[in-house]
MIVOTOR-815967 format. One record per residue: residue in one letter; x negated, z negated, y of N, C-alpha, C in turn. Coordinates in steps of 0.1 Angstrom, whole numbers, plus 5000, padded with zeros to 4 digits. Layout:
N
AXZYXZYXZY
...
//
This chain:
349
X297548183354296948233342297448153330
X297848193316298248123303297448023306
X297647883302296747833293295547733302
X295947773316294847703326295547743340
X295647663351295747643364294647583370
X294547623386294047533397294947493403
X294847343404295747303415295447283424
X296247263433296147263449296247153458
X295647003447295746903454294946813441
X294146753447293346623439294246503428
X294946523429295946393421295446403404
X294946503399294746533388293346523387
X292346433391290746473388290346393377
X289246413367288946303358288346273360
X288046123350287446003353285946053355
X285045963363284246003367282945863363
X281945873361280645753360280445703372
X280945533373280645473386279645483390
X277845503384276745503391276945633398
X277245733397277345843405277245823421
X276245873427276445903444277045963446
X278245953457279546033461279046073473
X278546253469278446293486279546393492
X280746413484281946453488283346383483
X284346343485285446263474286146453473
X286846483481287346573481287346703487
X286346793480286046803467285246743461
X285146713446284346603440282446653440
X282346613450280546653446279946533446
X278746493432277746333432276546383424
X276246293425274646323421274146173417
X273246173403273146013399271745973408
X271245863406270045793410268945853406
X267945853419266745943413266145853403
X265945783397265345693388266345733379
X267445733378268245753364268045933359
X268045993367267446143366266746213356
X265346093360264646143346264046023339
X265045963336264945843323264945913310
X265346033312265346123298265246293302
X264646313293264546463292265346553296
X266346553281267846573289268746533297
X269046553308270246473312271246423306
X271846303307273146273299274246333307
X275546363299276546443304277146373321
X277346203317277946153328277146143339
X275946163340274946143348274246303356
X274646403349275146533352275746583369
X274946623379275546643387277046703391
X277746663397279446753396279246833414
X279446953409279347033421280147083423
X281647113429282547163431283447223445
X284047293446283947413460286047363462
X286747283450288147243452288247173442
X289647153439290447023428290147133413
X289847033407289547083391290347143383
X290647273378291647313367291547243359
X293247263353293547163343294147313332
X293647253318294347333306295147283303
X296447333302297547343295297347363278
X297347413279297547513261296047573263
X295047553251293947613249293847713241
X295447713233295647823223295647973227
X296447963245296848083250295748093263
X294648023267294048053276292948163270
X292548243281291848343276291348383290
X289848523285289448583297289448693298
X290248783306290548893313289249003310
X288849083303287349173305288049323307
X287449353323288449473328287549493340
X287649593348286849693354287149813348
X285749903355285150033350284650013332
X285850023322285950013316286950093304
X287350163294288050243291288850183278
X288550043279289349943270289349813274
X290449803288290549623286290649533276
X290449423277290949343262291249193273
X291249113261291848973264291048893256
X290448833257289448753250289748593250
X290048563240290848433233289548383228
X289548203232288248123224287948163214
X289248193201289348243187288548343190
X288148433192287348513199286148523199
X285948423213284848403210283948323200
X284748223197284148143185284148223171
X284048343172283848453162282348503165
X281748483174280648563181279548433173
X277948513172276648463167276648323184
X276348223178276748093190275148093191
X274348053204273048053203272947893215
X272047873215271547743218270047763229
X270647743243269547733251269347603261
X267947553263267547503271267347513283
X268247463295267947543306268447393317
X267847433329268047353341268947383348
X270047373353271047433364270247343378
X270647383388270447333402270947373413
X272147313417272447323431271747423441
X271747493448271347563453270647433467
X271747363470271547293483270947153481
X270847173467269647033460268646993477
X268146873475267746823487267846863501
X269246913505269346933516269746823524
X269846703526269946563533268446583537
X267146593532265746623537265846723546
X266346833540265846943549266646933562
X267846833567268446833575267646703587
X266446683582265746603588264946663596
X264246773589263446873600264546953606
X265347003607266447063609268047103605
X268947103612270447093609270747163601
X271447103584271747233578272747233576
X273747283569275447273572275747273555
X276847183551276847213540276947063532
X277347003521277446873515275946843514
X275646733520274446653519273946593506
X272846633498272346593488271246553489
X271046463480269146393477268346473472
X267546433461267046543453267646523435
X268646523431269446473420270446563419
X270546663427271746813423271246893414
X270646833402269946903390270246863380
X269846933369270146863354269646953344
X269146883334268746963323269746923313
X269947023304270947033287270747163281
X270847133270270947233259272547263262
X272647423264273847503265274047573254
X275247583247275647653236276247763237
X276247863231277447983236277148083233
X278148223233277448333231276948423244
X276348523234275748583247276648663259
X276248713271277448783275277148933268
X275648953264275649073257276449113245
X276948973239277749043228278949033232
X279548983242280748953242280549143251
X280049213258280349343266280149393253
X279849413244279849503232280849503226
X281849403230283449403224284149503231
X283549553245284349643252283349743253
X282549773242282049913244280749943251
X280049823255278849843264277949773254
X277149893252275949843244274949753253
X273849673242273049613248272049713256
X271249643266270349733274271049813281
X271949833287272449903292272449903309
X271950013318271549993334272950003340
X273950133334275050183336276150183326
X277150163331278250263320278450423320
X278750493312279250613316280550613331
X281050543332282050533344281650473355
X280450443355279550413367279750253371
X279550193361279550023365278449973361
X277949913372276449833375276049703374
X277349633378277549493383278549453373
X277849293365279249193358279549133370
X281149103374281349003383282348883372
X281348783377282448723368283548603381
X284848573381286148533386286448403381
X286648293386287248163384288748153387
X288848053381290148053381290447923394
X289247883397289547783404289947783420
X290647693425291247753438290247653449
X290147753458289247673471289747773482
X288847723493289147783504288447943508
X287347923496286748093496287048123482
X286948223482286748303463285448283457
X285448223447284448213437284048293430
X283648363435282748543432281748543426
X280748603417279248593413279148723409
X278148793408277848873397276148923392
X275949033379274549053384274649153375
X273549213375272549343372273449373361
X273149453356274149443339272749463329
X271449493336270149503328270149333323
X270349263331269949083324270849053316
X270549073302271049003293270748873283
X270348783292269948613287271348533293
X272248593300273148543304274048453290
X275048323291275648243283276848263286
X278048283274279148203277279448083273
X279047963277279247853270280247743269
X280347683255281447593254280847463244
X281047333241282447293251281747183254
X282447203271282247173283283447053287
X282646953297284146883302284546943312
X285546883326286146923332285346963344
X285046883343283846903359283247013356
X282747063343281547153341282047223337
X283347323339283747443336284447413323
X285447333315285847333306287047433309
X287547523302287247543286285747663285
X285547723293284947813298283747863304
X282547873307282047873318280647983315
X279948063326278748083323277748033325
X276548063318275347983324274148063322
X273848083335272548173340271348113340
X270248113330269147993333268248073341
X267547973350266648003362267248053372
X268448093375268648123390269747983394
X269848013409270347883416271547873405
X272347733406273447713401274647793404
X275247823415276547863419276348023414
X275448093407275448183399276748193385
X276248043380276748013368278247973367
X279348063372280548043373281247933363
X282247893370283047773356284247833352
X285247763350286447813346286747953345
X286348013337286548173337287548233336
X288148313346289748393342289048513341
X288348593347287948763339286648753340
X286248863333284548923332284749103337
X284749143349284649293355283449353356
X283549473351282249553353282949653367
X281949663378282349673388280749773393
X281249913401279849933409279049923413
X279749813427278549753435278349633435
X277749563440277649453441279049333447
X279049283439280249173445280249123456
X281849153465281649113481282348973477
X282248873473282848723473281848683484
X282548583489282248503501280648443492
X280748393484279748323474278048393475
X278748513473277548633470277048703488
X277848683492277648813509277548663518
X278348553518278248493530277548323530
X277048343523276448153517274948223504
X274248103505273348113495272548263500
X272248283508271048353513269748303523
X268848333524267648273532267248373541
X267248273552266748353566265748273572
X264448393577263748263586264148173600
X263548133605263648013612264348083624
X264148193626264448243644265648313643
X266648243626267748203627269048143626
X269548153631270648063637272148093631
X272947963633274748033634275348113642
X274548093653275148213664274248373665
X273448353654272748503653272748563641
X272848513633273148513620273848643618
X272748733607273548813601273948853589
X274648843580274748783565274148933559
X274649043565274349193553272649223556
X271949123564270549143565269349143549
X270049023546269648943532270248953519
X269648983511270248943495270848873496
X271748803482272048683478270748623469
X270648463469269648403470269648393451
X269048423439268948393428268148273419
X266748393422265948253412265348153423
X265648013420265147913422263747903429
X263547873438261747853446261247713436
X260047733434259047663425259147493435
X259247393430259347313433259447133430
X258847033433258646903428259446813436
X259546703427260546583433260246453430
X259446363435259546233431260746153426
X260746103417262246053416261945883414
X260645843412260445703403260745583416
X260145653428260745583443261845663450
X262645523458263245583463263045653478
X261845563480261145603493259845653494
X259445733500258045783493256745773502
X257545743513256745723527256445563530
X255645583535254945403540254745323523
X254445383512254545283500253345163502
X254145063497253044923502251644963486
X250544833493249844883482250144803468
X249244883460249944773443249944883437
X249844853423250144943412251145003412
X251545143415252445223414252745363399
X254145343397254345483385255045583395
X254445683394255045783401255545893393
X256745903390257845983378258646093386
X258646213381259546333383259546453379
X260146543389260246653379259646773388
X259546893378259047003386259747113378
X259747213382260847293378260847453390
X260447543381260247673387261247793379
X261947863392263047973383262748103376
X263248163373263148263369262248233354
X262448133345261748153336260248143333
X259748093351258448073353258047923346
X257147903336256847793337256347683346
X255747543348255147453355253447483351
X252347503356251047513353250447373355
X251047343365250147223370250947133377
X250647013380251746913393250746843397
X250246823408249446733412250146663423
X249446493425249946393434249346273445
X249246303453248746273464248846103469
X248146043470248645893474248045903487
X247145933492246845903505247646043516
X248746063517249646153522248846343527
X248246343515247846503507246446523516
X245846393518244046453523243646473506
X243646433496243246443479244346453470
X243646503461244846543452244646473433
X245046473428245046453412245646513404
X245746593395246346653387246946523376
X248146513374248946443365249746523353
X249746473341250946423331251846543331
X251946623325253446693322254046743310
X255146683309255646753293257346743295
X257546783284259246803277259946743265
X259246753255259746673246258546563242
X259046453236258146353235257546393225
X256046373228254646373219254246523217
X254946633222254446763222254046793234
X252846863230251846853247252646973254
X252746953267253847103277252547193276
X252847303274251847403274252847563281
X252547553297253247673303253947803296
X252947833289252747993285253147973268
X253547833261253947823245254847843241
X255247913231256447943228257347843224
X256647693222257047593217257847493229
X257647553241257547513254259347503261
X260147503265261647553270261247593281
X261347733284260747813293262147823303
X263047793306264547783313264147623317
X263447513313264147393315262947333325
X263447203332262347153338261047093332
X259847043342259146973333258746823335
X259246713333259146553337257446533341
X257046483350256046423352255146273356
X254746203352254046113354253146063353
X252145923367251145893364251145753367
X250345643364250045523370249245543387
X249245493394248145493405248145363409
X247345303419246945213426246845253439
X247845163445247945223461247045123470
X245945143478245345033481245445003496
X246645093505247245083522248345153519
X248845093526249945163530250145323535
X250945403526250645563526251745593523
X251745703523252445833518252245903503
X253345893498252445953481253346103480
X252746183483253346333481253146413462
X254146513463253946563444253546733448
X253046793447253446923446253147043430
X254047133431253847203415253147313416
X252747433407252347533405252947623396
X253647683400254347753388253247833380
X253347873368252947973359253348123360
X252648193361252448353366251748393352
X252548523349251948613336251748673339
X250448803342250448923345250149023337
X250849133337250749213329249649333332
X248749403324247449513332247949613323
//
C-alpha cells in the first residue's frame, strides 16, 4: 500500500520503555508494573500496553498513505489524513483491554493458550479522532443507518499489518461511537487506527488500509476463530468455533494492582490500590475489599479525576474509562485480601 508497509521481519521495531514486562520479544507484547498502572489516571503513553499479532508497519510517505473505503457501496473513495483532518475531531475517554488481560492467573486454574499476561494489558487515554459516522457519510451512508440500500450490514475494518492470521474486525453499522483516531505512535496504530470504547481491545484495529461495508459478518480468523467464550466442558479437541459469537464488551471486573502478591499478605498497615472497569459503557457502582480472604467485605474509595467525586450514572463521570480505587486497611494475620466490583445497570420501564 502507498505510504505504509508490514514487514516481514523485526529488524525495524521502535524503541521501547525499559520498565515494560516482556511477555513476547517477537512479536512485541509488554505490559508495565502493576504499581506503575495506576499511579495516574491516565496512563502514560510509554507505560501503555503494546499488543501486537507481528513486526510493526513502518510509514514511508504520510503524504500518500491513505484508507481504501469500499464494499457494498456505489462510490469508492480513498481517504487521505488531509481528509480526514478536514472532519469535526472529537475527544473520548476510553479504556482499551487486551482481551487475554490476566490470563497467566487464569492459566493457574486451568491451561490457556495464548501470550501470558498479569493484570496490566490495559490502559486508559483520551483518544482523539473523528467519528466513523462521519467518515461513512463521505460515502453516502447516512448516520443511523441498520442497512445500505445494497444490503451492507457490517463495517469490516483491514490492517495493513502482516501476521500469521488476518487481522479482520468488524460491527453492526447501528454503533456509531466508534473513533478514527490520530496521532498515534508505532506500536499503537500509527498513522491510523480505530478505537472502539468498551468492547475487548483486538476490536480496535491499528494500521488501517480499508474501511468495507460488507453483509455478513466478517470471517477473519480474529472474529470466527479466537476471542470467543466457551464453557468449561470445553476443550481444543471439541471445540467448536461457529457455536459462539465473537466475544465484544468486556466482563465487569477488578484488579489489585498496589501488591504484587495478594495472597498470604503479612500483617501491618496496608494500601490497597486498583482498578475496576466494566464494558459496554457500564459504569463501576461499587468495589468492595476483603482482607480476611472474602468471609467480610468493605466498600471502598472510587473515582477518576482528582477531587471530583465518581458518581456511576454522572454525566460528569467518563463513562468508556476505568475507575482507580483505594483504601488504607490494617492486616492483623496473615490473609488473603480479595477486590471485587459492581457494575452499574440503567433500566429503562
Amino acid at each position: 500500500m502507498p505510504g505504509i508497509r508490514g514487514p516481514s521481519d523485526y529488524s525495524q521495531e521502535p524503541p521501547r520503555h525499559p520498565c515494560l514486562k516482556i511477555n513476547s520479544k517477537e512479536p512485541f507484547n509488554a505490559e508495565p508494573l502493576r504499581s506503575a498502572l495506576v499511579s495516574s489516571y491516565i496512563t502514560p503513553v510509554d507505560l501503555f500496553y503494546k499488543r501486537n499479532h507481528g513486526p510493526i508497519p513502518i510509514v514511508d510517505d504520510i503524504e500518500s498513505y491513505h484508507v481504501s473505503l469500499g464494499g457494498l457501496i456505489g462510490n469508492p473513495k480513498k481517504l487521505f489524513m488531509r481528509d480526514i483532518w478536514m472532519l469535526p475531531k472529537y475527544d473520548v475517554t476510553a479504556t482499551l483491554q487486551c482481551a487475554g488481560n490476566r490470563r497467566t492467573a487464569m492459566s493457574d486454574v486451568r491451561k490457556v493458550r495464548g501470550v501470558g499476561w498479569d493484570v496490566a494489558a490495559i490502559g486508559n487515554a483520551v483518544w482523539g479522532g473523528a467519528k466513523l459516522a462521519d467518515i461513512l457519510e463521505l460515502v453516502g451512508i447516512p448516520k443511523l443507518m441498520s442497512a445500505t440500500q445494497t444490503g451492507g450490514k457490517h463495517v469490516e475494518f483491514v490492517s495493513i499489518d502482516k501476521c500469521k492470521v488476518a487481522t479482520l474486525d468488524n460491527w453492526l453499522m447501528e454503533i456509531t461511537f466508534k473513533f478514527i483516531c490520530w496521532p498515534l505512535n508505532r506500536d499503537h496504530g500509527y498513522p491510523l487506527r480505530v478505537v472502539v470504547p468498551g468492547v475487548i481491545g483486538a476490536r480496535s484495529v491499528k494500521w488501517l488500509d480499508s474501511i468495507n461495508i460488507i453483509a455478513d459478518a466478517c470471517q477473519g480468523f480474529f472474529m470466527q476463530k479466537d476471542y470467543k467464550m466457551f464453557p468449561p466442558s470445553v476443550d481444543w479437541d471439541n471445540i467448536s468455533w461457529p457455536t459462539r459469537r465473537p466475544q465484544m464488551d468486556f466482563p465487569v471486573q477488578s484488579a489489585i494492582c498496589s501488591l504484587e502478591d495478594v495472597h498470604m499478605v503479612k500483617p501491618g498497615k496496608v494500601t490497597v490500590r486498583g482498578y475496576a472497569v466494566s464494558g459496554g459503557g457500564r459504569g463501576i457502582e461499587r468495589v468492595d475489599v476483603s482482607i480476611d480472604g472474602g468471609k467480610s467485605w468493605v466498600e471502598v474509595s472510587r473515582f477518576q479525576k482528582t477531587g471530583v467525586p465518581y458518581i456511576a450514572d454522572d454525566m460528569s463521570s467518563d463513562k468508556w474509562a476505568w475507575v482507580l480505587f483505594e483504601v488504607a486497611v490494617d492486616v492483623t494475620q496473615s490473609t488473603d485480601i480479595l477486590a471485587k466490583a459492581v457494575p452499574y445497570f440503567l433500566f429503562h420501564f
